[in-house]
Residue frames relative to the residue before (quaternion, step in Angstrom):
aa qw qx qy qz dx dy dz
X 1.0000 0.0000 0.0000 0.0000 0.00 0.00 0.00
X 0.7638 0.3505 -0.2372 0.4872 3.49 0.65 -1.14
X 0.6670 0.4450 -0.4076 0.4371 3.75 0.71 0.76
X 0.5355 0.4338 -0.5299 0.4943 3.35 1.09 0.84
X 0.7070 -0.5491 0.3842 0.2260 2.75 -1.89 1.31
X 0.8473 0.0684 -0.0152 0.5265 3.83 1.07 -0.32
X 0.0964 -0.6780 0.7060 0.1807 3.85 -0.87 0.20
X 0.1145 -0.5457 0.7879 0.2614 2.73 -2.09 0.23
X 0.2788 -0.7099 0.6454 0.0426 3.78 -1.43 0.45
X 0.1985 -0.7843 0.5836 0.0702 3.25 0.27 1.19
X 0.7040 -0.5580 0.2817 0.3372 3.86 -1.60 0.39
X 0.7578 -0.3903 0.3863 0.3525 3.19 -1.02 -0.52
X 0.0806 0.7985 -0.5644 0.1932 3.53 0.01 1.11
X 0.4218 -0.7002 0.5751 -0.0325 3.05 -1.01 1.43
X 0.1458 0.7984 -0.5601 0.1662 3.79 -0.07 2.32
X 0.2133 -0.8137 0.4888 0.2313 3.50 -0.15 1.24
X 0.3862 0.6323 -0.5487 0.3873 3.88 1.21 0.38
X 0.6732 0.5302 -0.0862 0.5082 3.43 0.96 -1.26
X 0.6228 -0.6099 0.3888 0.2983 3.76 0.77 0.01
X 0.8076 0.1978 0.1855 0.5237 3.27 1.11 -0.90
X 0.6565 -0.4426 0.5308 0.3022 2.80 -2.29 -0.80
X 0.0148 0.8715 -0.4897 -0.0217 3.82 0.04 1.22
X 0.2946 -0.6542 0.6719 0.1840 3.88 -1.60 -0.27
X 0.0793 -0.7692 0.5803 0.2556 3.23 -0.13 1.12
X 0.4412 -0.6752 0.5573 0.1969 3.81 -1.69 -0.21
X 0.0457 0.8424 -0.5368 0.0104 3.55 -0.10 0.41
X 0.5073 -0.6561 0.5206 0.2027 3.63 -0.86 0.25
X 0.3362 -0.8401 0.3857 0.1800 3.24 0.03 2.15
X 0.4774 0.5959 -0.5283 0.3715 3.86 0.28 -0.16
X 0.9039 0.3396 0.1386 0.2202 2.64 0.42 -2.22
X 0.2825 -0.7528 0.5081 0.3087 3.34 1.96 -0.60
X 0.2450 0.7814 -0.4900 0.2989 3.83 0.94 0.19
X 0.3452 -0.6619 0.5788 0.3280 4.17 -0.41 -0.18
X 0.1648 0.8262 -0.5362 -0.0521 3.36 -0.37 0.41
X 0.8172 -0.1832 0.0195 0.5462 3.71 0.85 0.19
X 0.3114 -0.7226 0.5836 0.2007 3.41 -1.12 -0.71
X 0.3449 -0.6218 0.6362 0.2994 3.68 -1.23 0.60
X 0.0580 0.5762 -0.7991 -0.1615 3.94 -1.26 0.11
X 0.1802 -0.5676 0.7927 0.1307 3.02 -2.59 0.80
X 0.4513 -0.6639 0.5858 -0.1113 2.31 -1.27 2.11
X 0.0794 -0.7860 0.6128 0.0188 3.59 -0.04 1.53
X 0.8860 -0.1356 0.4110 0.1665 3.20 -1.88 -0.05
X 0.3416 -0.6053 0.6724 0.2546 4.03 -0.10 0.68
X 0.8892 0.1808 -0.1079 0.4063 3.61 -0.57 -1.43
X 0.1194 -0.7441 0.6028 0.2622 3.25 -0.98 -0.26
X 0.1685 0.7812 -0.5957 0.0808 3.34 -0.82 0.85
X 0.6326 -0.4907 0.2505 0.5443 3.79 -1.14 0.24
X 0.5429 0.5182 -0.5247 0.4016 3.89 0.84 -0.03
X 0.5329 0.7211 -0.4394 0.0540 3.66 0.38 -0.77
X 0.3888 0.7689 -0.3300 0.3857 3.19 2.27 -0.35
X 0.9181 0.0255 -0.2573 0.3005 3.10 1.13 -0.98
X 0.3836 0.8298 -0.3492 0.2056 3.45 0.51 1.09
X 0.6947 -0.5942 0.1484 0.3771 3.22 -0.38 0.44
X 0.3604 -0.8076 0.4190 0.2059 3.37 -1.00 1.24
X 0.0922 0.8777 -0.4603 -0.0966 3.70 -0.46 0.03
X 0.2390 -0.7770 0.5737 0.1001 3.50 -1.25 0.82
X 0.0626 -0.6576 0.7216 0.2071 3.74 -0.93 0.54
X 0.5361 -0.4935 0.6847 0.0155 2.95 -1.89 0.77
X 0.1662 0.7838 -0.5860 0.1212 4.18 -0.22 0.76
X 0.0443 -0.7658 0.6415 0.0090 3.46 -1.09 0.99
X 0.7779 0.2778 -0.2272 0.5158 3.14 -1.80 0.24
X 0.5234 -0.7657 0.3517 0.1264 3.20 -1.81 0.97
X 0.4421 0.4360 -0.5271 0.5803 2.96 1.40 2.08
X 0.3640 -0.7262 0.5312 0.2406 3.43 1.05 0.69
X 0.1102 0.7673 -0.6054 0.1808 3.03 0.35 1.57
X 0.7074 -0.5513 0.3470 0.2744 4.14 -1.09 1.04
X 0.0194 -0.7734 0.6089 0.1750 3.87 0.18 0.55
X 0.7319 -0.2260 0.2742 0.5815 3.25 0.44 -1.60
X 0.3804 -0.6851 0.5920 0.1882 3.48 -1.53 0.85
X 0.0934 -0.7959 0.5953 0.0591 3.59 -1.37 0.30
X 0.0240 0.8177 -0.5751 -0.0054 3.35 0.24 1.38
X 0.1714 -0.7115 0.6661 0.1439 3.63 -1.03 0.33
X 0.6402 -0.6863 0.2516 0.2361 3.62 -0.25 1.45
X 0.6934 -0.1757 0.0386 0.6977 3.59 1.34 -1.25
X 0.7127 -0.5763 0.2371 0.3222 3.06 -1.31 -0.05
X 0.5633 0.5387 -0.2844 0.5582 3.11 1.97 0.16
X 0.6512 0.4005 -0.4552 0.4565 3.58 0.80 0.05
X 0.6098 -0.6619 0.4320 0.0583 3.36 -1.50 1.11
X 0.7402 0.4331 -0.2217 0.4640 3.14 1.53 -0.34
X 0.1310 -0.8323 0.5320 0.0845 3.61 -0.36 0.20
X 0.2142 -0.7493 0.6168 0.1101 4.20 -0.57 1.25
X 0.3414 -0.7691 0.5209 0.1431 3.00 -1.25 1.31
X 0.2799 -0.7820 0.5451 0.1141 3.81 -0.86 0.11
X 0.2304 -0.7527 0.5614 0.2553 3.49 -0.56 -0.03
X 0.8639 -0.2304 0.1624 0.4174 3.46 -1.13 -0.26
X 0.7562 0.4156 -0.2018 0.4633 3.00 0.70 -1.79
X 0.5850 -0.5498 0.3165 0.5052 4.18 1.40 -1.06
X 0.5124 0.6957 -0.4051 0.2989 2.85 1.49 -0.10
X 0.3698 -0.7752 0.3907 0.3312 3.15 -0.94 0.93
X 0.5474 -0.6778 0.4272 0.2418 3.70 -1.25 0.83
X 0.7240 -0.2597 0.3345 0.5446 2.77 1.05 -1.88
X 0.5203 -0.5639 0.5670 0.2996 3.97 -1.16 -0.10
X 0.1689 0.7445 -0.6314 -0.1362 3.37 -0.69 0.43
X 0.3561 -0.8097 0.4654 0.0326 3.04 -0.75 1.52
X 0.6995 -0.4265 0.1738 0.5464 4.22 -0.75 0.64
X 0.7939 0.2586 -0.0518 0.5479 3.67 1.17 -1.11
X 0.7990 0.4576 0.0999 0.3771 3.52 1.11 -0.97
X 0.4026 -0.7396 0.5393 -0.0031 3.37 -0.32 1.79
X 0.1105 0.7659 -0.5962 0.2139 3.62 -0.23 1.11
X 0.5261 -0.7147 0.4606 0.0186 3.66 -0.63 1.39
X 0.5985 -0.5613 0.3576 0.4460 3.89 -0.79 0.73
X 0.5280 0.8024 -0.1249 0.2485 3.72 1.74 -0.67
X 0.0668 -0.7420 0.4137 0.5233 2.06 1.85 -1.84
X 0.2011 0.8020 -0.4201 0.3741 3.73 1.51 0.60
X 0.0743 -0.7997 0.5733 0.1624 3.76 -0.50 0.95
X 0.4169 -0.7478 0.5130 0.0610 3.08 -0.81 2.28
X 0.6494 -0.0300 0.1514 0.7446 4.34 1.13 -1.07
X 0.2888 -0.6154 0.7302 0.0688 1.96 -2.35 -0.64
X 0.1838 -0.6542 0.5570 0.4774 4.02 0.17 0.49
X 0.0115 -0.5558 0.8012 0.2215 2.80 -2.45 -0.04
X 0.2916 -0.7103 0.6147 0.1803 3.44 -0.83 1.82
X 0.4072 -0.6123 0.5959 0.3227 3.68 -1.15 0.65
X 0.6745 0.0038 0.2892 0.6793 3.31 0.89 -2.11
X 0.8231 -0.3845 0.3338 0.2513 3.04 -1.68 0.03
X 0.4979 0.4491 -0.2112 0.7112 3.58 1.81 -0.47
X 0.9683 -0.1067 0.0470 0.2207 3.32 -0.26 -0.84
X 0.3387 -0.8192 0.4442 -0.1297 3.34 -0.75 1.41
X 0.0664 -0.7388 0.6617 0.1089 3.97 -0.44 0.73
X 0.2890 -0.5774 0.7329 0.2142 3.53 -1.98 0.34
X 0.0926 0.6918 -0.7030 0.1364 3.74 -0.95 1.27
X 0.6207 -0.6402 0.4353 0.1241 2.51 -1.40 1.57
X 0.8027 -0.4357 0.2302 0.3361 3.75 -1.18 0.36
X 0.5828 0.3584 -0.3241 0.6533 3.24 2.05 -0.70
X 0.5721 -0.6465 0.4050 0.3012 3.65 0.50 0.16
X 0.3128 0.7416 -0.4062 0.4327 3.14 1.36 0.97
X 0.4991 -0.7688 0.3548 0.1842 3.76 -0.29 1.17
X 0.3005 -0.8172 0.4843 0.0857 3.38 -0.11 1.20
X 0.7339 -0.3408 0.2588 0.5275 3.41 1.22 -1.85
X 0.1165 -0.8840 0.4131 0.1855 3.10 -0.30 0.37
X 0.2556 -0.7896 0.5283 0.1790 3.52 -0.62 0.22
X 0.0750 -0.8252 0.5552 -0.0719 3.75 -0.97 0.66
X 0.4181 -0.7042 0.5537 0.1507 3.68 -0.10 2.00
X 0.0276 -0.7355 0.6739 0.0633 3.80 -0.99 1.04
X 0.7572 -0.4661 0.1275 0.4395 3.65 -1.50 0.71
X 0.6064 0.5707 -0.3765 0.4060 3.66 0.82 -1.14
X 0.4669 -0.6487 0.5025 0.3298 3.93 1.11 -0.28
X 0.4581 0.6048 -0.4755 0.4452 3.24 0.89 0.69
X 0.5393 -0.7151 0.4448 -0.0031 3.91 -1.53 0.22
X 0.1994 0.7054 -0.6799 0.0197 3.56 0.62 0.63
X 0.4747 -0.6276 0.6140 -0.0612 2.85 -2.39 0.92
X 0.2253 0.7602 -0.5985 0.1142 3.86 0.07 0.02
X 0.2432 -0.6626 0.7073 -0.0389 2.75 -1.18 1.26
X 0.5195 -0.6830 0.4487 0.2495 3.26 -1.13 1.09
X 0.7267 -0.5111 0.3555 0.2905 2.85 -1.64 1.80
X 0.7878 0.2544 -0.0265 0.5603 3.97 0.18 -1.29
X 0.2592 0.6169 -0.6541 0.3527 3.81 0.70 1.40
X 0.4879 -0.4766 0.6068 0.4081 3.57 -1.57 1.02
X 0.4897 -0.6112 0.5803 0.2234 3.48 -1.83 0.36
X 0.1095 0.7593 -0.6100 0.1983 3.55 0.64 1.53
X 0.2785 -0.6831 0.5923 0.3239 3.42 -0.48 0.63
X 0.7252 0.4813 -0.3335 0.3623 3.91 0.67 -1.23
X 0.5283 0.5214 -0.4674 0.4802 3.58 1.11 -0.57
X 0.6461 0.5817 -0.3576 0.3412 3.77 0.46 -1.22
X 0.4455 0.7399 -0.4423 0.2417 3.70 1.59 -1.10
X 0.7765 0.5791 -0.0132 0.2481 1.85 0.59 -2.80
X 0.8289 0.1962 -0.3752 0.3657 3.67 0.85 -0.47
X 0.1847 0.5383 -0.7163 0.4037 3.51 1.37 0.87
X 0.8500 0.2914 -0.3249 0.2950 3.36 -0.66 -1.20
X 0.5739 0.4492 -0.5755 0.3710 3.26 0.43 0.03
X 0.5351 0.6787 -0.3616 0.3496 3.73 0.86 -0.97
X 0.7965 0.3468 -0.1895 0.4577 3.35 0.47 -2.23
X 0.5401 0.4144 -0.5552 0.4778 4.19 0.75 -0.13
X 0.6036 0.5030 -0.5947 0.1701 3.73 -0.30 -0.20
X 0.6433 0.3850 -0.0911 0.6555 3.48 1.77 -0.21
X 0.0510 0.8048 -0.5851 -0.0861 4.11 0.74 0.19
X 0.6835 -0.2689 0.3683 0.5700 3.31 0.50 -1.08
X 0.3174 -0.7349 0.5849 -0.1308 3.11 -0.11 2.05
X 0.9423 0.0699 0.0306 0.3260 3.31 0.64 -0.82
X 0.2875 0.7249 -0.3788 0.4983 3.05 2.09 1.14
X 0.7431 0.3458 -0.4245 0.3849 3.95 0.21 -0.63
């Protein structure tokens, strides 16, 4: 997934095969399937469930194998830590701000408008930008002449897929 040149993230669709509320992924060039986000809700529901933690897994390839998780502690905190497969943690993605396992600032979003939005790096060099299309779906593009960090690449999925956790889960 994280070596195409562009995703598209379609909306929020609601698959009880799947447990839930998912996002499939596809490969923007190509329209290819490449994976899918699920939002992992809550076992119980009760009037606390507001505040508990939210979490997304990240599944590629057609064994919906684990890329990376993004749990965001409660539902009131703005920030959500990414993980990779194994748990390790990648990074923090913060309301604006791309922040490494270091605590290194990797970007930074710059929303244009409500539709559309670039990731630029601390020197303010465009990483990728991303750009909400009518169907409510998400292409991604990642700049042509990005190093080939897979973990940097995490960080601006997740920054991308929180601008939308789950519009359409509570």
């Amino acid at each position: 997934m994280l070596e195409s040149s562009s995703l598209l993230i379609f909306p929020w669709q609601n698959d009880p095969s799947r447990g839930g509320w998912i996002r499939p992924i596809a490969d923007g060039d190509t329209a290819a399937a490449l994976g899918l986000v699920c939002a992992r809700a809550p076992a119980a529901h009760s009037w606390l469930r507001w505040i508990r933690t939210q979490r997304l897994e990240v599944l590629e390839g057609d064994d919906a194998a684990l890329l990376m998780t993004l749990i965001s502690p409660w539902r009131l905190s703005r920030s959500w830590h990414v993980q990779d497969a194994e748990e390790r943690t990648v990074g923090t993605v913060y309301p604006l701000l791309l922040v490494d396992s270091e605590g290194g600032r990797r970007g930074f979003l710059d929303r244009t408008d409500p539709l559309h939005g670039r990731v630029l790096s601390t020197e303010s060099r465009t990483l990728a930008d991303y750009e909400r299309k009518r169907n409510r779906s998400t292409l991604l593009r990642f700049a042509a002449d990005l190093e080939p960090n897979p973990f940097l690449r995490m960080l601006m999925l997740a920054a991308v897929l929180v601008q939308d956790p789950r519009a359409h889960t509570s």
